[in-house]
VMD Tcl script that draws the C-alpha trace (Angstrom):
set ca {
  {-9.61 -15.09 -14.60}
  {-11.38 -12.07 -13.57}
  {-12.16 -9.39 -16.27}
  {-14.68 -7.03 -15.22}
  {-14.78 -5.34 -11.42}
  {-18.23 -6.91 -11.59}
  {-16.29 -9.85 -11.21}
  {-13.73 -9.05 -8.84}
  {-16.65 -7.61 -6.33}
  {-18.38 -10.81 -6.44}
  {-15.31 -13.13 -5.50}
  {-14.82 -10.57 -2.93}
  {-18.00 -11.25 -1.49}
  {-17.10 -15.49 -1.86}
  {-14.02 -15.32 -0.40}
  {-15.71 -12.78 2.22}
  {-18.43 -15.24 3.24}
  {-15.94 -18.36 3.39}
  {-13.28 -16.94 5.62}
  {-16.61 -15.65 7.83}
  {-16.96 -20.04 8.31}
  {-13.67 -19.90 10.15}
  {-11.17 -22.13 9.65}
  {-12.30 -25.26 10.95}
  {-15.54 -25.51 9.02}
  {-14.08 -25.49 5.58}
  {-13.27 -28.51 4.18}
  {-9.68 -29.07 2.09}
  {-11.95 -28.60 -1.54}
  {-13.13 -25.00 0.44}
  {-10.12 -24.18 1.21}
  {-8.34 -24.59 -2.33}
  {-10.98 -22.95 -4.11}
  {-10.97 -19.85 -1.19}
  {-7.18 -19.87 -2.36}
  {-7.73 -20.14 -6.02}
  {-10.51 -17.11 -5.41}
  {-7.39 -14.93 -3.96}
  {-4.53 -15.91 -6.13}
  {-7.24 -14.60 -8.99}
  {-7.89 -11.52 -7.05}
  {-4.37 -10.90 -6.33}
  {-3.73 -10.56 -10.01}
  {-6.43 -8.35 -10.92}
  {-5.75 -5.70 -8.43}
  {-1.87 -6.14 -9.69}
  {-3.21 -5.43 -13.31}
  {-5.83 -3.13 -12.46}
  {-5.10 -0.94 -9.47}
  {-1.98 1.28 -9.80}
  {-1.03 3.40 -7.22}
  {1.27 6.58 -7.94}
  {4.97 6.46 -7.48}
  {6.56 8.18 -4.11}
  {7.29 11.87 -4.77}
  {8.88 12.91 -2.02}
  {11.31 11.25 0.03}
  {8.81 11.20 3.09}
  {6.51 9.35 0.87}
  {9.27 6.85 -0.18}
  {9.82 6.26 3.46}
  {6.33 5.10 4.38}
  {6.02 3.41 1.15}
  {8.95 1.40 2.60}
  {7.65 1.42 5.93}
  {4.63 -0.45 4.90}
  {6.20 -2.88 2.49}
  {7.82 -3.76 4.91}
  {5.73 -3.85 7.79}
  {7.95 -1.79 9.90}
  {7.30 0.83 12.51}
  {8.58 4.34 12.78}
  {10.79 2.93 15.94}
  {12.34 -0.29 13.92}
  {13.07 2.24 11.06}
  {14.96 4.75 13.48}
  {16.94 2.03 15.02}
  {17.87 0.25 11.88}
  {18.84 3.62 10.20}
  {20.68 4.80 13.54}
  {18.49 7.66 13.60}
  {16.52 9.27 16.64}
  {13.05 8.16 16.77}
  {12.10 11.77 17.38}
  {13.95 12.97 14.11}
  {12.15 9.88 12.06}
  {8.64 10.88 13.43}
  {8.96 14.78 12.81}
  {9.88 13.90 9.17}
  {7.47 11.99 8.60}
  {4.96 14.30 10.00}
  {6.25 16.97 8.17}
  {7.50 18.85 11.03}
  {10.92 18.70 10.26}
  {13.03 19.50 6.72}
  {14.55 16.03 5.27}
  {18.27 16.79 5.99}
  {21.03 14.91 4.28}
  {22.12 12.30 7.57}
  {18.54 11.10 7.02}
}
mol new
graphics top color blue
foreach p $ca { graphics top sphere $p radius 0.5 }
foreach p [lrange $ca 0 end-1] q [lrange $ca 1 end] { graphics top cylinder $p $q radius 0.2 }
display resetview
């Protein structure tokens, strides 16, 4: 379990310098401990790294966006919205109105 960001740097730099072998010179052992390595580092940066809460609605749209890997186009057609109303939001050249 990683404690210190001491720590967490230097698995970084493991799991760096195995995934830099490529995928077909690590052997099954390699491969479980490169996994092990990022499970651990997955749960420091969830207990360590917090990142502010959405403020505005434009930042609870990109927040969104990214969770869920979507583009500015998939989010105007799923929401039924133009794609040029979406993107001047976003940008901030455009009021949030109550459609979106």
């Amino acid at each position: 379990m990683i404690k210190t960001e001491q720590q967490y740097n230097e698995i970084l730099q493991e799991i760096y310098l195995l995934m830099k072998k490529g995928e077909k010179n690590k052997t099954d052992a390699k491969t479980l401990i490169l996994q092990q390595m990022i499970s651990e580092v997955s749960g420091y940066e969830e207990e360590t790294i917090k990142f502010p809460a959405p403020k505005t609605i434009v930042e609870m749209v990109e927040l969104k966006l990214f969770q869920d890997k979507m583009t500015q186009t998939e989010f105007a057609r799923k929401s039924g919205l133009g794609l040029p109303k979406v993107n001047q939001i976003i940008n901030g050249k455009r009021p949030v109105d109550v459609p979106f």
